[in-house]
N, C-alpha and C positions, 0 to 999 in steps of 0.2 A: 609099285605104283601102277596103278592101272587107268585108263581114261574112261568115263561111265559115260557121261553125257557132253553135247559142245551146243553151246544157244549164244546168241547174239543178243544183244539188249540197250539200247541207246550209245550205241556204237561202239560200247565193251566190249570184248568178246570173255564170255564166261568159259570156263573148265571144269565139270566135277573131276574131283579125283579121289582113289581110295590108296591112303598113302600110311602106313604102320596100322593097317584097321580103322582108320579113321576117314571117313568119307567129308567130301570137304567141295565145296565152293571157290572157286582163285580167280583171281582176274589179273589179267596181263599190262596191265597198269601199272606205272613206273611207281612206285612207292617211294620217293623222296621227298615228298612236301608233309607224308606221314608223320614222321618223327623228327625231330628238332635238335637232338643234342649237338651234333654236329653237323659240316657242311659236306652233302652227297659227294663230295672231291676227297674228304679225309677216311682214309682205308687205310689203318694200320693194321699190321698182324697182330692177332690176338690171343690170349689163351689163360687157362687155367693162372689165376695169380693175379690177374691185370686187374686196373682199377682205371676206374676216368668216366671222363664226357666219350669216346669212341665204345666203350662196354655199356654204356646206357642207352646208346643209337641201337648196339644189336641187339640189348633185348626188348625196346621198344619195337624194333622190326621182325621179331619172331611174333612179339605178342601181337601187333596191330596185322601184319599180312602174312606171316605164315598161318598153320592152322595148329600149330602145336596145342595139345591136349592140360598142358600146364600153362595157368599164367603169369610168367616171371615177374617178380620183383626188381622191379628199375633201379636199383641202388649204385652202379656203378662195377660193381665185383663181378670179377667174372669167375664164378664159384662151379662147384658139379651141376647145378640145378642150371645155368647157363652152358655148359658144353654140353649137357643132356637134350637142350634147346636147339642148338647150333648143329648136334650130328643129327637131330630130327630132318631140319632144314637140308644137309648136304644130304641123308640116305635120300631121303623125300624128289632131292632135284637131280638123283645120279652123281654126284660126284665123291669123292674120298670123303667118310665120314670118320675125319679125325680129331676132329672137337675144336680143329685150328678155324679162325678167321684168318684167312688172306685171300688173298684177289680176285678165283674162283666163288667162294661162298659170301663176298662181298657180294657181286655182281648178282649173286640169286637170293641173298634178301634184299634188293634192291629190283631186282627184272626177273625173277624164278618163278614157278609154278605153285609153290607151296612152300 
């Protein structure tokens, strides 16, 4: 990931970044009134197999604020096409990209960079 550009804009502060090839627009905007499934307080660990209301929160918040290049299917599963999602998110923000949601890759699709 690299930083391209930084501009200010009605008191956002914007960030290009070029993150897997993908150049991308982010804003440093708390993303929890984005997505609805669940309450920004519920962060369970997650992974390969899971199903629910908290695996619909993360792929609503890859699709709505990351810039992942796929647009997930909301379904609930948290299938390959969803950890493929997820370690976009974790390479993209620096941290362990092990397809897990827990606490780390909670906090950065919620306050991350991309």
């Amino acid at each position: 990931m690299r930083r391209i550009t930084r501009s200010a804009a009605n008191g956002v502060i914007s960030v290009a970044l070029v993150c897997g090839g993908v150049a991308a627009t982010t804003q440093t905007a708390h993303a929890g009134g984005v997505c609805s499934y669940t309450a920004i307080s519920y962060r369970p660990v997650l992974s390969i197999g899971d199903q629910g209301a908290a695996v619909k929160q993360v792929q609503c918040l890859i699709n709505k604020v990351s810039f992942y290049p796929t647009q997930l299917v909301e379904d609930g599963v948290f299938g390959a096409a969803t950890r493929s999602g997820v370690q976009y998110v974790q390479r993209c923000n620096r941290i362990t990209a092990d397809g897990i949601v827990g606490p780390d890759t909670w906090t950065k699709l919620y306050y991350g960079t991309c």
